[in-house]
C-alpha positions as CSV (number, residue, x, y, z in Angstrom):
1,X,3.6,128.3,129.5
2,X,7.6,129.3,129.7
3,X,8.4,131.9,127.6
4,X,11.4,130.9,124.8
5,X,15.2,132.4,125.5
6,X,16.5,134.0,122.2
7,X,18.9,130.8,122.2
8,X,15.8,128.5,121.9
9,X,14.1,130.7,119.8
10,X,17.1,130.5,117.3
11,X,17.4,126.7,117.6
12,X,14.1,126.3,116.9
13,X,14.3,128.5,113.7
14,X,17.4,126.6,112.7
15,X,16.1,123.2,113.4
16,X,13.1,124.7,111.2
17,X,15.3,125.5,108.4
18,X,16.9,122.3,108.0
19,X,13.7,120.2,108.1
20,X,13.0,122.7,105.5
21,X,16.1,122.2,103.7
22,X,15.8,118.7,104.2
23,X,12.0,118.9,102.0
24,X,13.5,120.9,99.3
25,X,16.2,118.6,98.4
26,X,14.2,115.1,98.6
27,X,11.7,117.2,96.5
28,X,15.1,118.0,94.0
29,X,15.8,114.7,93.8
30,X,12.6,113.5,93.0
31,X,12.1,116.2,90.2
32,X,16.0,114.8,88.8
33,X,14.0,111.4,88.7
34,X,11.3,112.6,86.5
35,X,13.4,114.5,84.3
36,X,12.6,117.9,85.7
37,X,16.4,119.1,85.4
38,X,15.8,122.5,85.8
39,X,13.4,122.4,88.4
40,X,15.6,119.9,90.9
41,X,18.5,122.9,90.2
42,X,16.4,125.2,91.8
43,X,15.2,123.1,94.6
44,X,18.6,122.1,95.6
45,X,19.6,125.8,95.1
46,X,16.6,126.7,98.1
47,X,18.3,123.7,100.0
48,X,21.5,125.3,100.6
49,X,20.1,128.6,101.2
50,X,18.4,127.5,104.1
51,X,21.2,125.0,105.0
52,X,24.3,125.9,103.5
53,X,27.3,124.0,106.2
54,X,25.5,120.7,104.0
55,X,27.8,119.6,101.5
56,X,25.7,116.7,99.7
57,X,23.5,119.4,98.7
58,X,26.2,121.3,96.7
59,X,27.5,117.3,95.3
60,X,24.0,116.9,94.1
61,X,23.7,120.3,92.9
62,X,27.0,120.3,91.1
63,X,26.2,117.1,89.5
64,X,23.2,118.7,87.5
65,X,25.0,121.9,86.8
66,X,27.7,119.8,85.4
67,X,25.2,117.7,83.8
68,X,23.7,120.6,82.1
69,X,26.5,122.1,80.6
70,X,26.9,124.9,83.3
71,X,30.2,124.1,84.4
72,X,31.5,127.2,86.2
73,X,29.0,127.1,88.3
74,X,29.5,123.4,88.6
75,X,32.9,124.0,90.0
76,X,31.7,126.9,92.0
77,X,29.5,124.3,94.0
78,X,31.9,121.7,94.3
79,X,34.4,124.1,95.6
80,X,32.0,124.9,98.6
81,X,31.2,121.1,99.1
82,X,34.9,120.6,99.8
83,X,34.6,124.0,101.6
84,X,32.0,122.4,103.8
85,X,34.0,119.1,104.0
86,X,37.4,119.1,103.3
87,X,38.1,115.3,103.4
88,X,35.7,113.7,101.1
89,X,37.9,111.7,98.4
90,X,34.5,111.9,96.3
91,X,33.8,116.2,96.1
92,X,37.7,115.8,95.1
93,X,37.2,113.4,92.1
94,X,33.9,115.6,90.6
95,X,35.5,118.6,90.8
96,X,38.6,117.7,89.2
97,X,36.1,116.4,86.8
98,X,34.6,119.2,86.3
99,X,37.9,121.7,85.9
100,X,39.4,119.2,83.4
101,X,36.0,119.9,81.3
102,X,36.6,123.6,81.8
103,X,40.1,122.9,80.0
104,X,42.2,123.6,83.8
105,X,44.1,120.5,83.5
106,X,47.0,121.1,85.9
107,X,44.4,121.8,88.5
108,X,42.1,118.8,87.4
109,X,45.6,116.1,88.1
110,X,45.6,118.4,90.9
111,X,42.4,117.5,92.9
112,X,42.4,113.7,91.5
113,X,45.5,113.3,93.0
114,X,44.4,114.7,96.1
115,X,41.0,112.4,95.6
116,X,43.5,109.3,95.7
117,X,45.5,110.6,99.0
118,X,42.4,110.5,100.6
119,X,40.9,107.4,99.3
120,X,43.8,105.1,97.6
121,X,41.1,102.5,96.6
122,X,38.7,105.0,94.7
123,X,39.4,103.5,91.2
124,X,38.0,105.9,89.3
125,X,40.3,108.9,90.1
126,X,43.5,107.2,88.5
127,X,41.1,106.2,85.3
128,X,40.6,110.1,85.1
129,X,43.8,110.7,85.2
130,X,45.0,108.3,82.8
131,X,42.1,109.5,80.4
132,X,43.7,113.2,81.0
133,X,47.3,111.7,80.3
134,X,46.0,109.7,77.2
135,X,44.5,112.8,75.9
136,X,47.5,114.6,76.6
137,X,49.9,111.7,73.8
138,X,51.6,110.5,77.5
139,X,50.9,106.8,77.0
140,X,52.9,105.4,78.8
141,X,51.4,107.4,81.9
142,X,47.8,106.6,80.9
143,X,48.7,103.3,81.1
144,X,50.3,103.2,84.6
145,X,47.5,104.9,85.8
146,X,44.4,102.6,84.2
147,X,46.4,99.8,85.4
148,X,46.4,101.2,89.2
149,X,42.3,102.0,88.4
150,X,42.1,97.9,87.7
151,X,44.6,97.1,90.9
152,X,41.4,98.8,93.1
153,X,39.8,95.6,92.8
154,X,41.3,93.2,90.1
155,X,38.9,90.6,91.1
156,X,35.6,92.7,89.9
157,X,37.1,95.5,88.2
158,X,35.1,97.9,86.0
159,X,34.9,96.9,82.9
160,X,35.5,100.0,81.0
161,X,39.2,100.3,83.0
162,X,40.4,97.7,81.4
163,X,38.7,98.7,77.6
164,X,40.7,102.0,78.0
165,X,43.8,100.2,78.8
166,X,43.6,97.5,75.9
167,X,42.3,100.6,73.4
168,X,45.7,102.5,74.5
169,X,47.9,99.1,75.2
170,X,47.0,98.5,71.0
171,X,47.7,102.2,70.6
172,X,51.3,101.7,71.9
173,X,51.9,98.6,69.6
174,X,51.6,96.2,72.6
175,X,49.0,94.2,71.1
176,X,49.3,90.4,72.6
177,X,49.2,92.6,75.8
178,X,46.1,94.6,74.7
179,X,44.3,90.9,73.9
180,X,46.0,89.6,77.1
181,X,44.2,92.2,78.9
182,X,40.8,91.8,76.8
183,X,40.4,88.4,77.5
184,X,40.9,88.7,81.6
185,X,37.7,91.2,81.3
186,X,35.2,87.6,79.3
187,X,36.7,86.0,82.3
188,X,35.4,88.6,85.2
189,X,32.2,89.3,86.4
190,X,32.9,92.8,84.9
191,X,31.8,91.6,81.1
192,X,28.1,91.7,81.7
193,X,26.8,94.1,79.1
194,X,30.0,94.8,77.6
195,X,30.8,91.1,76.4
196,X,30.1,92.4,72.3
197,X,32.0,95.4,72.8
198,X,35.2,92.9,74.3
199,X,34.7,90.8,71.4
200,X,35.0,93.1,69.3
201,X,37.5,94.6,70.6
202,X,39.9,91.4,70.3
203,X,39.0,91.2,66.5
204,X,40.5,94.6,65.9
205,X,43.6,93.4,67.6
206,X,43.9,90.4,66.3
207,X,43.0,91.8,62.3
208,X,45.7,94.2,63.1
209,X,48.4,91.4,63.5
210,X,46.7,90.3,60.1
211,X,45.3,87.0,62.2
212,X,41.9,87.2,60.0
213,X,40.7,83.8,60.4
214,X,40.7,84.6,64.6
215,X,39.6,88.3,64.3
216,X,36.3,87.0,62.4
217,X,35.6,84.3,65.3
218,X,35.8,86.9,67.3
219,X,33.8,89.1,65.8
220,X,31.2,86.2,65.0
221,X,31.0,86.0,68.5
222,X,30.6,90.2,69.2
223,X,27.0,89.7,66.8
224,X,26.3,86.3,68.9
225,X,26.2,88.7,71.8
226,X,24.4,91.7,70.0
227,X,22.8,91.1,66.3
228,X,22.7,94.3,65.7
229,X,26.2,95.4,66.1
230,X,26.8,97.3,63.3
231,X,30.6,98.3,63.5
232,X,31.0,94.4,64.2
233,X,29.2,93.6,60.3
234,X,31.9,96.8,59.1
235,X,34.8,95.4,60.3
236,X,34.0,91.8,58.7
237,X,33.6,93.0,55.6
238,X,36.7,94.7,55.6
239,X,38.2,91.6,56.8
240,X,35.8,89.2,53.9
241,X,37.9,91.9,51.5
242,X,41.5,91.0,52.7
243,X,40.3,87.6,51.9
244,X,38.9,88.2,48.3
245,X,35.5,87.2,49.3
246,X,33.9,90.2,48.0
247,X,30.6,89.2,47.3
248,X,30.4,88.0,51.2
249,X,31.7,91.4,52.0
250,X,29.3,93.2,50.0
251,X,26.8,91.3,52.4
252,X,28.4,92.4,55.5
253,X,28.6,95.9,54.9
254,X,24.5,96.2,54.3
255,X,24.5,94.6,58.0
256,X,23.6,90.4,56.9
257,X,25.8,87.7,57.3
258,X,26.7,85.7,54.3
259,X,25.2,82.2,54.2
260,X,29.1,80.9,53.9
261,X,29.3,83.1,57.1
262,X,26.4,81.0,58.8
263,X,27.4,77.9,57.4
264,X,31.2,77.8,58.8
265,X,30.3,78.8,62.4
266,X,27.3,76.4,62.4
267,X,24.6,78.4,62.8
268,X,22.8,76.8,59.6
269,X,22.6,73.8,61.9
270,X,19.5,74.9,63.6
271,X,17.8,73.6,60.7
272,X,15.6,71.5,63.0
273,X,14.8,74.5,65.1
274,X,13.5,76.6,61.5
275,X,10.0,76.2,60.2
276,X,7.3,78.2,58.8
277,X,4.1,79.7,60.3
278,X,2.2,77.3,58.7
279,X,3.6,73.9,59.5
280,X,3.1,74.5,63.7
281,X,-0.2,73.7,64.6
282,X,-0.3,75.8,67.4
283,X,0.3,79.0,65.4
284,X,-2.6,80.9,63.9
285,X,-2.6,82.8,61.1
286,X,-5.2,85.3,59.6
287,X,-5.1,85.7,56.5
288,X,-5.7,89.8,55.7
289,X,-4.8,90.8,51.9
290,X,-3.5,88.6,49.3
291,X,-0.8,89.4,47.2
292,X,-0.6,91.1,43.5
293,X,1.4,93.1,41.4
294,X,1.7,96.7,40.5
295,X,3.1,98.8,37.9
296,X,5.1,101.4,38.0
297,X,5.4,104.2,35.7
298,X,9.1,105.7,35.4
299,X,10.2,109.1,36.0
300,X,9.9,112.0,34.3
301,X,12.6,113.8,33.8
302,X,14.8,116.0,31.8
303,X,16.9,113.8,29.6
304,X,14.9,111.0,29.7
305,X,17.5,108.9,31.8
306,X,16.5,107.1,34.9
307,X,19.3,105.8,37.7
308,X,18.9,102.3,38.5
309,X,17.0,101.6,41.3
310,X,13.8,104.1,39.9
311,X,13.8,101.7,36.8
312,X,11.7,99.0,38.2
313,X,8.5,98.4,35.9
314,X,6.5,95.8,38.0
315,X,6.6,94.4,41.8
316,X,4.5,92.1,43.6
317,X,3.1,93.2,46.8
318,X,3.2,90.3,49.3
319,X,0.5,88.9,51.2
320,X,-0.2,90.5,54.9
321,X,-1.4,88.8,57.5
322,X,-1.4,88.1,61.2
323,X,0.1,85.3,63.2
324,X,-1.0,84.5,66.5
325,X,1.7,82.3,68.6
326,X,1.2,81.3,71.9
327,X,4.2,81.5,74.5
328,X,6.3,82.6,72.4
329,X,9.0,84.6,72.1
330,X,11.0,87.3,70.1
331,X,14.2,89.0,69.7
332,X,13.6,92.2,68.0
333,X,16.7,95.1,67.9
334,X,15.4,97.2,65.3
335,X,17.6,95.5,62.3
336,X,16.6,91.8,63.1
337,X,13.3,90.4,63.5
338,X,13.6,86.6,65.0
339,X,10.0,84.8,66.4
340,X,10.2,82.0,67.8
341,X,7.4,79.3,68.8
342,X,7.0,77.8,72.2
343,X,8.9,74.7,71.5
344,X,11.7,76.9,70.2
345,X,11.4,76.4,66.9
346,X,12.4,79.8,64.5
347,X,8.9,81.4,62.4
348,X,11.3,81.7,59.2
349,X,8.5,83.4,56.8
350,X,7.9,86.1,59.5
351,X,11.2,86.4,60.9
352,X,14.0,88.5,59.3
353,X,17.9,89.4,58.4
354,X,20.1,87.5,60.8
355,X,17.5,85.4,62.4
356,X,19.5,82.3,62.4
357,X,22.4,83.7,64.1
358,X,19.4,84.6,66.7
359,X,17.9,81.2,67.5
360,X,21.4,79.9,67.9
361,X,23.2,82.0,69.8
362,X,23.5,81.1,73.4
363,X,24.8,84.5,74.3
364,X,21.3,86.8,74.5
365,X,20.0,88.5,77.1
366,X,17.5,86.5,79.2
367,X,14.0,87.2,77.6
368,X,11.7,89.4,79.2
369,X,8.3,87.9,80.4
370,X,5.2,89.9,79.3
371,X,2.2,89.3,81.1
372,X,-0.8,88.4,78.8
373,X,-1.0,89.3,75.2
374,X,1.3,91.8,73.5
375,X,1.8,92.9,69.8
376,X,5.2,93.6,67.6
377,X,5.1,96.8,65.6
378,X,9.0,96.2,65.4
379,X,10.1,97.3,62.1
380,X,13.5,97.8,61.0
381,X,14.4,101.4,60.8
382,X,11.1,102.3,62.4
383,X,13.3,103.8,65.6
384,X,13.4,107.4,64.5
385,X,12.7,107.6,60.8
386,X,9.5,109.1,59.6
387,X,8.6,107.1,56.6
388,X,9.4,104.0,58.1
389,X,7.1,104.8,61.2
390,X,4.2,106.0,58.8
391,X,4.4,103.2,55.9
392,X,5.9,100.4,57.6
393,X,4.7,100.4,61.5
394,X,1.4,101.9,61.6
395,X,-0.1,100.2,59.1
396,X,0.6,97.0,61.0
397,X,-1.9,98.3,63.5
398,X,-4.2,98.6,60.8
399,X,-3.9,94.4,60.2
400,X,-4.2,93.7,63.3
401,X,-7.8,95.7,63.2
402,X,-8.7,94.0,60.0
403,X,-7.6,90.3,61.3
404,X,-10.9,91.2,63.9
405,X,-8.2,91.4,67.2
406,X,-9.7,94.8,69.0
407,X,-6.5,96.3,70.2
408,X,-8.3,96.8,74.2
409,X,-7.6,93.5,74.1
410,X,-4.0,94.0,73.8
411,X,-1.9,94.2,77.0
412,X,1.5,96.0,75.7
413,X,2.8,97.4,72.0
414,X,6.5,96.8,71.4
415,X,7.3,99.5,69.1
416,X,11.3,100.2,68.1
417,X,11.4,103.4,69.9
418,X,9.1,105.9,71.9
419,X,10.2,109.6,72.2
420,X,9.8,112.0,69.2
421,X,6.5,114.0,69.2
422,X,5.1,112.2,65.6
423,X,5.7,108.5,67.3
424,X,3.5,109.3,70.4
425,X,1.3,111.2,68.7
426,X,0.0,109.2,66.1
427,X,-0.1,106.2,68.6
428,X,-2.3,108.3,70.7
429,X,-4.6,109.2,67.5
430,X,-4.9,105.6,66.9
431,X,-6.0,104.6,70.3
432,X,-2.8,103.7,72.2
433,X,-2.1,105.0,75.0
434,X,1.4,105.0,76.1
435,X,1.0,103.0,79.1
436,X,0.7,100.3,76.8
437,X,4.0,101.1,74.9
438,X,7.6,99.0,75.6
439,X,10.4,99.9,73.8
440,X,12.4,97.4,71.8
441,X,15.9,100.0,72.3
442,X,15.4,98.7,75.9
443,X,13.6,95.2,76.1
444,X,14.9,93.3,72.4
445,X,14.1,89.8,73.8
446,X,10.8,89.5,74.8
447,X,8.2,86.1,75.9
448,X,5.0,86.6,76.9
449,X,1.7,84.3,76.8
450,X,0.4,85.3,73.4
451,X,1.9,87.1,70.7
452,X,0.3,88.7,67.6
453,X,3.1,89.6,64.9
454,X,1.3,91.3,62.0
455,X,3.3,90.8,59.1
456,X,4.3,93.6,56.2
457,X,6.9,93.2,53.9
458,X,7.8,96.6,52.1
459,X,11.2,95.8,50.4
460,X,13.0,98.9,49.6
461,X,9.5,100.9,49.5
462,X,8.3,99.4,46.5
463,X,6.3,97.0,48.1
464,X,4.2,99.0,50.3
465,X,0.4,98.1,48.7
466,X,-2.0,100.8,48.2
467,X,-4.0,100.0,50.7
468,X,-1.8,101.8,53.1
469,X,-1.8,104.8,51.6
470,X,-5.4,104.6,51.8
471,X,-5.3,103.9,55.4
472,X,-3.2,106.9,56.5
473,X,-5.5,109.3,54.3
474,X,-8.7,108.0,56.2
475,X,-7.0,108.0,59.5
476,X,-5.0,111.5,59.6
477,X,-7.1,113.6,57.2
478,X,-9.5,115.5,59.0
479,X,-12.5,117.0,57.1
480,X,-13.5,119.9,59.4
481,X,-11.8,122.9,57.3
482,X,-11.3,125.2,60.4
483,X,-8.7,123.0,61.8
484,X,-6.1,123.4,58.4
485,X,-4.0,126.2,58.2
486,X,-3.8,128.1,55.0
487,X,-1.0,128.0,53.1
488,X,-0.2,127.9,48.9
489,X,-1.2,125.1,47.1
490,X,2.4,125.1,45.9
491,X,4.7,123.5,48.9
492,X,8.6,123.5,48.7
493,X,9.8,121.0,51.9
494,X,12.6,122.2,53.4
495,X,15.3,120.2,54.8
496,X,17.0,123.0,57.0
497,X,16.3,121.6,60.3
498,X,17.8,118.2,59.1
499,X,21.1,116.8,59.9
500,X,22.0,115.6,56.4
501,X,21.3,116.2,52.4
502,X,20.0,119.9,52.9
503,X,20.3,122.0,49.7
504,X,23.3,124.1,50.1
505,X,22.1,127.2,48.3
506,X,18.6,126.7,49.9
507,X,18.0,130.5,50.1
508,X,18.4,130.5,45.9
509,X,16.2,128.0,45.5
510,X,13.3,129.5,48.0
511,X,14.0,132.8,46.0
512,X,13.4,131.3,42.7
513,X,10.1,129.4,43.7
514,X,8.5,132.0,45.9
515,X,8.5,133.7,42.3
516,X,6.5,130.9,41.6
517,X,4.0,130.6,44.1
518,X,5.8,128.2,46.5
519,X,5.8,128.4,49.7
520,X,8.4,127.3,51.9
521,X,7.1,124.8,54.9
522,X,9.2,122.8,57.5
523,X,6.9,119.8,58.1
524,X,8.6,118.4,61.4
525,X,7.5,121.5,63.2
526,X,3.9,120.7,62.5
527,X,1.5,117.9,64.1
528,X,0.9,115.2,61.5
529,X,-2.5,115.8,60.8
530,X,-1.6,118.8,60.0
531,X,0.8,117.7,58.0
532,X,-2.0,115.6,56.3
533,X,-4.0,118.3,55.7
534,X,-1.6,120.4,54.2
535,X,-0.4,118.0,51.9
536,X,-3.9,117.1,50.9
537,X,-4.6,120.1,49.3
538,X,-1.5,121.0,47.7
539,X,-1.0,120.8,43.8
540,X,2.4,120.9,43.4
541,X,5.6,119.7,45.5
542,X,9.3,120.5,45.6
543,X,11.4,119.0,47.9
544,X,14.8,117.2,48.1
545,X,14.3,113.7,48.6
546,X,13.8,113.2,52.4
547,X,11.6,111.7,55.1
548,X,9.0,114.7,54.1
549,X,8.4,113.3,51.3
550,X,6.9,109.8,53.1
551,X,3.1,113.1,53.3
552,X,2.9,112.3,49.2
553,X,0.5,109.8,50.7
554,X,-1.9,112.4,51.7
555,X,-1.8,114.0,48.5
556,X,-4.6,114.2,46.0
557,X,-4.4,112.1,42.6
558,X,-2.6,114.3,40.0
559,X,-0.7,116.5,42.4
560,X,2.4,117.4,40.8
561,X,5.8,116.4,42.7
562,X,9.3,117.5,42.2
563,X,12.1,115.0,44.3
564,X,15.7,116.6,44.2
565,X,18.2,113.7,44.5
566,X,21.9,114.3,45.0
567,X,24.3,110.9,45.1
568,X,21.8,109.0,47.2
569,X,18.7,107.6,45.4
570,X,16.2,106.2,47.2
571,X,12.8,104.7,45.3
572,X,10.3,105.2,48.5
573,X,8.7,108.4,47.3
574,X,8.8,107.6,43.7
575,X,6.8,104.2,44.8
576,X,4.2,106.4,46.9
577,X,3.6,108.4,43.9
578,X,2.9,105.5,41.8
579,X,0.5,104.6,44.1
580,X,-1.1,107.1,44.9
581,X,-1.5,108.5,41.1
582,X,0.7,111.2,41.1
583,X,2.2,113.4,38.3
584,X,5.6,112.7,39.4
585,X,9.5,114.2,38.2
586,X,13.6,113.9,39.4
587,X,15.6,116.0,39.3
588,X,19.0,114.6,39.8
589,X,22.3,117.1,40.8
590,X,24.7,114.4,40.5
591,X,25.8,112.4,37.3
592,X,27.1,109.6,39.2
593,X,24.0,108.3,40.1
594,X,23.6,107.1,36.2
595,X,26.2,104.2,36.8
596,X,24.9,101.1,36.5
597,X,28.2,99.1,37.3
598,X,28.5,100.8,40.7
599,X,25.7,100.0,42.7
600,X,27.0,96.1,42.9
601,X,30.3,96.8,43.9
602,X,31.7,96.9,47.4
603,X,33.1,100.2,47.7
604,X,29.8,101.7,46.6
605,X,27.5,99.9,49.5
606,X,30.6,100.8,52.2
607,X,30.4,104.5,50.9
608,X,26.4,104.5,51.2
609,X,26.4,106.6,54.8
610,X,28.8,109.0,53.1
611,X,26.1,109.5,50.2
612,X,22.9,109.1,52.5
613,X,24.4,112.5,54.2
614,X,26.0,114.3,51.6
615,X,24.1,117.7,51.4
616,X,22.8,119.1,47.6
617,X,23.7,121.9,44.9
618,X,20.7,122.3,43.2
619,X,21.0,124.0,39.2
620,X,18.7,126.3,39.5
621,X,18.5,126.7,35.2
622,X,17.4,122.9,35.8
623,X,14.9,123.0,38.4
624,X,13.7,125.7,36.0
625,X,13.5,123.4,33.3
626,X,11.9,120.7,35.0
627,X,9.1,122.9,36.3
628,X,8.4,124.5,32.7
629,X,8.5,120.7,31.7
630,X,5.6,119.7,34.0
631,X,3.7,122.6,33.3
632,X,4.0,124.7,36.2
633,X,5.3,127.9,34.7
């Protein structure tokens, strides 16, 4: 056997090293696939240790670092990519990326610039720079330079090039130019997922040259292309206001077109394609709990008076039940509901909002096909709110149990959204696994071989029937007393880790009711069953009206509970009191919920985010009061 030189010797080792190298980066990349962020910056970190002349191990690793907020050393990488190859147009662009985030603009124009003398067709360098220019007030430059990002390749341009340069062509006052511009981009192959935004777009343009009559066709046509568009529904009812049709505006703003709305642009047409559940032969129902009506009892509070919307005396909970439809298909976004039957016909008693403007729009996204049998749990506002997940999209797994379909049977679940810890967990405690989960955020138009769509209407929370309440007890309270972690009977929900109506002098309040017993919990840190459990055995509640609240179903009868509203009044928690027998109080920090004129007039539904997120400044004299009233002190 020869014996190695030191040459070969070193060859080998280097030739070792880069195989080497070669393992840790494809192993990088695979963890950036998987969502391992950290992990693939380490792993591409080894890579150019052991091979450090490769410069698409420090693109990749800038790329994360930059992605991860870490932009010093972001640059630092980029600078030895172009270190390690001095000519690519590409190391150029990211790192003058990267330097404009890190606020070093001169240097950022600097490296685009030089990005573009090495590669005069790479689009997306001028768009950076005009974004820099834009940002900078130099119009006139941003423009030139979006306009030379489009010249790359006019004939399938990116679509957002030309947004920018419409957005800052209506900036400058140019406007036929900005809706010259918009309308090249329907005509393009660029449109694609951006043909709501262009429409919309154009009906800002063309309400700014007070051409209102256009501006809502083109908005119409925005909401043909997405349903859900909310800004679109904004804009109209500013526009239904210019007009004087207030009462059509008043629609728009709470995200429903007006039936004059659907009537002018034809979509009440379809009346041929709109039937009911019962009327198709082909559609099955099963029938699950009748309808009946409830009363409520009123508040208690200090003064006696009681806003508005917590004065309702009776409701009538509607009948639940399941349908059954065979090759059908649905368009569900989260705000509108729309099932339709296999001859295209529109389920109006189980579809909802803007389902009309669905089933006659020709501008959707293709449907997705679902092999074998899948089951809505769609239900608006179910994508990331608490109480509309527990009261309004579990329980329809609880119908579709009781209609004698055993979910194994089941191929896929289309909820609204999949990602925070309560929404898998409680799927998982009820026996679905998340390989059977699709997201609605990501797949609203859906067709698949048989559909079940159980059906629960719970307007406004005061609709939700008992037997739900009952359902989430049973499922989430566990009996085993090991497993619930002691704390007070008397439970003061914080809001703190919230993003709206906290209590501003929180630390007063918690001062004040410690006195009293009360401890302070933040539920969303907790699992839900132990959630359940906690609220199960407490005896008193304080808490400003929240999604917190939507655990008064776990309570036991005669607990007492103590809702803190500010301008926002919402009759949920109230309702679940009712139902579930509980000695219930409001407390209300703002006077202006007492006006009965306001809640019908247009200003007061457009200002409803404004109030939805205004924080709270609790009286602390009053709270006082209102505990010595329910006989806590």
């Amino acid at each position: 056997m020869a014996i190695k030189t030191r040459e070969e010797l070193q060859i080998m080792k280097e030739q070792t090293q880069k195989t080497e190298a070669e393992q840790y980066f494809q192993s990088a990349e695979q963890l950036k696939q998987n969502g391992k962020i950290e992990e693939a910056i380490i792993a591409g970190e080894r890579a150019i240790e052991l091979e450090p002349e490769k410069d698409r191990y420090y693109l990749f690793l800038g790329d994360l670092l930059s992605k991860t907020g870490k932009i010093e050393a972001a640059i630092s990488c980029y600078e030895s990519a172009l270190e390690a190859n001095p000519d690519s147009f590409l190391v150029c662009h990211k790192l003058g990326d990267v330097l404009e985030k890190d606020n070093k603009i001169e240097q950022a124009i600097k490296y685009q610039e030089k990005a573009i003398q090495l590669n005069p067709r790479f689009g997306w360098s001028y768009f950076y720079l005009g974004n820099i220019f834009n940002k900078q007030g130099l119009q006139e430059k941003a423009v030139h330079y979006y306009q030379q990002a489009i010249n790359c390749n006019p004939k399938s341009t990116n679509a957002q090039f030309c947004i920018k340069l419409g957005e800052t062509l209506q900036a400058q006052g140019e406007l036929n130019q900005a809706i010259k511009i918009y309308k090249s981009l329907l005509k393009s192959d660029a449109k694609n997922k951006q043909e709501s935004l262009i429409y919309y777009k154009i009906g800002l343009v063309l309400s700014e040259q007070k051409k209102y009559d256009e501006a809502i066709t083109n908005l119409i046509k925005a909401l043909q292309s997405q349903p859900n568009y909310r800004q679109a529904y904004q804009k109209l009812g500013d526009l239904l206001c210019e007009k004087n049709q207030r009462d059509d505006a008043a629609k728009c703003f709470k995200n429903i077109l007006p039936k004059n709305i659907l009537s002018e642009f034809g979509f009440l047409e379809t009346r041929n394609k709109i039937a009911l559940t019962a009327e198709l032969n082909n559609v099955e129902i099963r029938k699950v709990n009748s309808s009946y009506k409830v009363s409520y009892s009123p508040p208690k509070t200090l003064d006696g008076k009681v806003p508005p919307l917590l004065q309702t005396s009776q409701a009538k909970i509607p009948e639940t039940f399941v349908a059954i439809i065979p090759n059908g298909r649905a368009y569900l976004d989260g705000y509108n509901n729309a099932f339709i039957s296999s001859d295209n016909q529109l389920l109006a008693d189980i579809s909802s909002e803007n389902a009309e403007l669905i089933i006659a729009s020709d501008k959707l996204p293709n449907p997705v096909q679902i092999d074998g049998t899948f089951c809505s749990l769609v239900t608006p506002g179910a994508g990331g709110v608490y109480y509309h997940w527990m009261v309004d999209l579990l329980p329809r797994i609880e119908l579709v149990r009781q209609s004698g379909i055993s979910l194994d049977s089941i191929d896929k679940f289309l909820v609204n959204r999949y990602k925070s810890r309560f929404q898998k967990e409680t799927l998982n405690h009820l026996g679905i696994s998340s390989a059977k989960i699709i997201e609605s955020e990501k797949y609203p138009h859906v067709k698949a071989k048989k559909m079940i769509i159980p059906v629960l209407n719970n307007s406004n929370g005061i609709k939700a029937g008992k037997w739900i309440y009952d359902f989430l007890k049973r499922e989430f309270i566990v009996n085993e007393r090991e497993k619930i972690v002691a704390h007070s009977p008397r439970i003061y929900i914080s809001r703190s880790q919230a993003k709206s109506r906290k209590i501003i002098n929180e630390n007063e309040v918690i001062n004040f009711l410690s006195k009293l017993g009360f401890q302070s919990v933040i539920l969303e840190s907790m699992p839900v069953i132990q959630q359940a459990n906690l609220m199960s055995q407490a005896e008193a509640i304080v808490s400003p009206h929240g999604a917190g609240l939507t655990n008064l179903a776990f309570c036991s009868s005669g607990a007492k509970v103590i809702e803190i509203f500010g301008e926002h009044i919402n009759p949920s928690y109230w309702a679940i009191s009712n139902s579930c027998e509980l000695d219930y109080y409001s407390l209300f920090c703002d006077n202006s919920v007492f006006e009965l004129e306001k809640s019908n007039t247009v200003q007061y539904i457009k200002d409803f985010q404004a109030r939805n997120k205004k924080d709270i400044l609790v009286n602390i004299d009053s709270l006082s009061s209102l505990i010595e009233m329910s006989g806590l002190i």
